[in-house]
C-alpha positions as CSV (number, residue, x, y, z in Angstrom):
1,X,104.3,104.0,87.3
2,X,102.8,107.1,86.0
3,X,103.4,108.6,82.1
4,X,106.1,111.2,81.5
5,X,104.5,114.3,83.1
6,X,103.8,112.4,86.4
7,X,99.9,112.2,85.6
8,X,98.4,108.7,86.9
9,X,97.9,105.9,83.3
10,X,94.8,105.2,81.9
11,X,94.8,101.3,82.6
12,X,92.9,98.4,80.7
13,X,91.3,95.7,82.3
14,X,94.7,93.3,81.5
15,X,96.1,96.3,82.8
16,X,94.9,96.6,86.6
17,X,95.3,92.6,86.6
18,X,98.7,92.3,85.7
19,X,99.7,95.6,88.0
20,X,97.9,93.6,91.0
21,X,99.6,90.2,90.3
22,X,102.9,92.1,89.8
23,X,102.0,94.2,93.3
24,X,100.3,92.8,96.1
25,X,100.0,95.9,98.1
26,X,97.9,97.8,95.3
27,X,94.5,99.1,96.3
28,X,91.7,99.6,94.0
29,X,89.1,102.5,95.4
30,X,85.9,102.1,94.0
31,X,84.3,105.3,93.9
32,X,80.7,105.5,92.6
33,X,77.2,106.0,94.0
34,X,75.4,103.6,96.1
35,X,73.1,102.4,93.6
36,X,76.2,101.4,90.9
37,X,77.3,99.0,93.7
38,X,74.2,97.4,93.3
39,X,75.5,95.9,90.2
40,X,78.8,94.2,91.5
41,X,82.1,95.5,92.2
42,X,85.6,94.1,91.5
43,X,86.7,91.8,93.4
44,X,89.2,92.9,95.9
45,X,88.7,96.4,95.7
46,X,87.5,98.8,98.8
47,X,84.0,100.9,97.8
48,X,84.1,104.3,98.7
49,X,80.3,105.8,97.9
50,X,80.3,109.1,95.9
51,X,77.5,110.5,98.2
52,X,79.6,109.7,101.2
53,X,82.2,112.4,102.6
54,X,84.8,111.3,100.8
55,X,87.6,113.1,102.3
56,X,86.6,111.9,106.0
57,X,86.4,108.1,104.6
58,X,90.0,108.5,102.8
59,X,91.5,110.3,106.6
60,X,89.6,107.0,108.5
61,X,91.0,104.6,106.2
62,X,94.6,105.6,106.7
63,X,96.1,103.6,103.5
64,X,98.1,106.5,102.1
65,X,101.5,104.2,102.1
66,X,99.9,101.9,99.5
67,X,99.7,102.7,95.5
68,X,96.1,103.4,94.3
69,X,94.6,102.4,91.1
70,X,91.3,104.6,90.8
71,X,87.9,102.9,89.6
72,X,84.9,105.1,88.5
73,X,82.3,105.3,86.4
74,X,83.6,109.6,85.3
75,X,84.8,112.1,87.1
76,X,88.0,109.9,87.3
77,X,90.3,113.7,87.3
78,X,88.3,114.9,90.5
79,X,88.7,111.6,92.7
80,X,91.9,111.0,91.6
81,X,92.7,115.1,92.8
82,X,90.6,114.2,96.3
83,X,92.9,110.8,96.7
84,X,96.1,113.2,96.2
85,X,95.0,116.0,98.4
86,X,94.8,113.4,101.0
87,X,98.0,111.9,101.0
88,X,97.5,109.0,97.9
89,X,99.7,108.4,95.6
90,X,97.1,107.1,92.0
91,X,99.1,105.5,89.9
92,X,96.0,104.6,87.3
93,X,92.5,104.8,86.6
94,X,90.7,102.2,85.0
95,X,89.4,103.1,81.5
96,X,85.8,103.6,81.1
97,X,85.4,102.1,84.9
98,X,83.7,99.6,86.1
99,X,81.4,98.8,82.9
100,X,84.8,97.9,80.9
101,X,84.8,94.9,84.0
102,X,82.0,93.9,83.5
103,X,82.1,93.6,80.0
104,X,85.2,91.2,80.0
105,X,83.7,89.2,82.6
106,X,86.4,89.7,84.9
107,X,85.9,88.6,88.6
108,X,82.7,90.5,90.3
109,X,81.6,90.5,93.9
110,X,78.1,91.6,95.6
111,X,76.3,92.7,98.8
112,X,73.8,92.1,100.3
113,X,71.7,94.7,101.3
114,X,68.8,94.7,104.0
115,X,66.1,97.2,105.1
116,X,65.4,97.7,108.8
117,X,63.0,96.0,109.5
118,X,64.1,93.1,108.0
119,X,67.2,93.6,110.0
120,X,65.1,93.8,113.3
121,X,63.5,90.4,112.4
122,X,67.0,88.7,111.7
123,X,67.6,89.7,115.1
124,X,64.6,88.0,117.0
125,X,65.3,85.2,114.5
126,X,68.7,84.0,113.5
127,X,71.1,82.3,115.9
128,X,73.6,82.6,114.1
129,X,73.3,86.6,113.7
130,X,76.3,88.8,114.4
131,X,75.8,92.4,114.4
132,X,78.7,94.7,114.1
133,X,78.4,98.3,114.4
134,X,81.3,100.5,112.6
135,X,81.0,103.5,113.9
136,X,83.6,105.5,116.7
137,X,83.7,104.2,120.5
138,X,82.4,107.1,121.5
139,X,79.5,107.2,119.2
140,X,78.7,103.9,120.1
141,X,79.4,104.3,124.2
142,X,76.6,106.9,123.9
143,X,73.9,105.1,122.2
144,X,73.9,101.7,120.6
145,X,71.9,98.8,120.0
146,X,71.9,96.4,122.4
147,X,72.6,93.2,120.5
148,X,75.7,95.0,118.9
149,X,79.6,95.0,119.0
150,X,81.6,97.8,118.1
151,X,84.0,97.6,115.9
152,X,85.3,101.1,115.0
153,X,85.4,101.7,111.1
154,X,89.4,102.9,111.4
155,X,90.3,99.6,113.0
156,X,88.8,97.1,109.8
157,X,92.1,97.4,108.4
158,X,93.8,95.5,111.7
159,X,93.6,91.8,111.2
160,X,93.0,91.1,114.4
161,X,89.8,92.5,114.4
162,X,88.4,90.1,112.5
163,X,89.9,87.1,115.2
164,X,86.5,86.8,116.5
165,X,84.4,86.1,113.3
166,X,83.4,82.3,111.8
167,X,82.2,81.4,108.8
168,X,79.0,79.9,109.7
169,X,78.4,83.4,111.2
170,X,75.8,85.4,109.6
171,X,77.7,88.9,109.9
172,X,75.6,92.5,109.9
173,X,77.3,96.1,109.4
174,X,76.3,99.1,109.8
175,X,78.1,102.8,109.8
176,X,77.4,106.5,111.0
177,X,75.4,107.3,107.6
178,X,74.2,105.5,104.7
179,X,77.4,104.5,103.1
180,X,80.2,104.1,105.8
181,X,78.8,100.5,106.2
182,X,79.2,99.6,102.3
183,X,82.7,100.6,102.4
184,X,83.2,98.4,106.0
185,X,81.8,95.7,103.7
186,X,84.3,95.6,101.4
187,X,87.3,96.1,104.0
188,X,86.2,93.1,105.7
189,X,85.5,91.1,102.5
190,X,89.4,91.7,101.6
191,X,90.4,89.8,104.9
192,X,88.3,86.6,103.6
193,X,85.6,87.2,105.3
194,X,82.0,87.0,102.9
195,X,78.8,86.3,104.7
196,X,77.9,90.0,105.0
197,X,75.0,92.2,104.7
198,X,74.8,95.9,105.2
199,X,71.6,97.8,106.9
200,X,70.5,100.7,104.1
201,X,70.6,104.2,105.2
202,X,73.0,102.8,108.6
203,X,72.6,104.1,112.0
204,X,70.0,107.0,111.1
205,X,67.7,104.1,109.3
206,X,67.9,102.7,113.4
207,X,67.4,106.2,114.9
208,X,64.5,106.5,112.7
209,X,62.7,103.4,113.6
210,X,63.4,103.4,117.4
211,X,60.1,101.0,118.0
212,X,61.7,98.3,116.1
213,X,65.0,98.0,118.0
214,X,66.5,97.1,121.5
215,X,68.3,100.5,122.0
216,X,70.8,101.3,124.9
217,X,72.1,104.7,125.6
218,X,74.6,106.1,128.4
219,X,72.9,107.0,131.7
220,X,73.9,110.9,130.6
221,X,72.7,110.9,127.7
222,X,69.4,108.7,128.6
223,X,69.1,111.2,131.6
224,X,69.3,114.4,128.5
225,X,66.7,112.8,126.7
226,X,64.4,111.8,129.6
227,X,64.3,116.0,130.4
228,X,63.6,117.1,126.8
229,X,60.3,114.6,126.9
């Protein structure tokens, strides 16, 4: 699975397809910066944003059992030494990264973005809005918004999480930072699930716009901030 000194393969394109129809349990980490996603990612694989702490996202994710083909854009040596010191065993890196995809048209997938604002309108406006929020039960028990469900970002790889979802759902996520909720994205997107959108710059975009949003926080914590005013 690796060349004769051990060192994870430099895979083509037919390469990563063959090694994923050969092995379903083979996970393709994305790593690149929020605005490369933009552009489309492979289909299938889990985004992991290079501005993002990487080795907190890798710890949540708890996937170390499963063989990892790497996908970048460059610095392929230092991701693939971050997914090793954190229990992964990489067994390749894509070639030239995403850009060799693209170029042999291989299967893409996208998401949607939305500013907050926008988000806040969706709320008043669309029945059929479902609004998830990512981040840790305890984060979300202390402040949250009030039209929101929590769904903690280290659960997204337990099925039965998504029980409660329907297609004609349109489905919201958002994370503790910018990027948390990209990566949620594509971790729900791998359980068949593809009517997403993801709030830009996540719970501090909310924080930040506090007029716009329907925000509940725990009596203690309300109580705290009532003092400081």
């Amino acid at each position: 699975m690796t060349d004769i000194q051990g060192q994870p393969l430099a895979f083509t394109v037919a390469d990563v397809l063959q090694r994923c129809a050969q092995q379903d349990d083979i996970i393709l980490f994305d790593i690149r910066s929020v605005e490369s996603f933009e552009s489309g990612f492979i289909t299938g694989s889990i985004a992991i944003c290079m501005e993002d702490n990487i080795a907190e996202c890798l710890q949540e994710l708890q996937l170390q059992a499963r063989p990892v083909i790497l996908i970048a854009n460059d610095n392929e040596a230092t991701y693939i030494s971050q997914l090793q010191q954190n229990g992964y065993q990489v067994i390749g890196y894509l070639k030239n990264g995403f850009a060799n995809w693209q170029m042999l048209n291989a299967p893409i997938d996208v998401l949607i973005a939305v500013e907050p604002d926008e988000l806040a309108m969706d709320i008043k406006f669309d029945e059929k809005l479902v609004l998830i929020d990512v981040r840790t039960e305890e984060a979300y028990d202390t402040i949250h918004l009030n039209e929101s469900a929590n769904i903690p970002f280290s659960n997204l790889n337990d099925p039965g999480s998504m029980a409660n979802f329907e297609e004609f759902q349109n489905i919201y996520i958002y994370g503790s930072n910018a990027y948390r909720g990209i990566t949620a994205c594509t971790l729900i997107k791998k359980q068949g699930i593809h009517n997403l959108r993801h709030l830009k710059g996540g719970w501090p975009a909310i924080e930040s716009m506090p007029a716009l949003f329907n925000i509940t926080k725990a009596a203690s914590n309300k109580k705290s901030s009532d003092n400081n005013n």
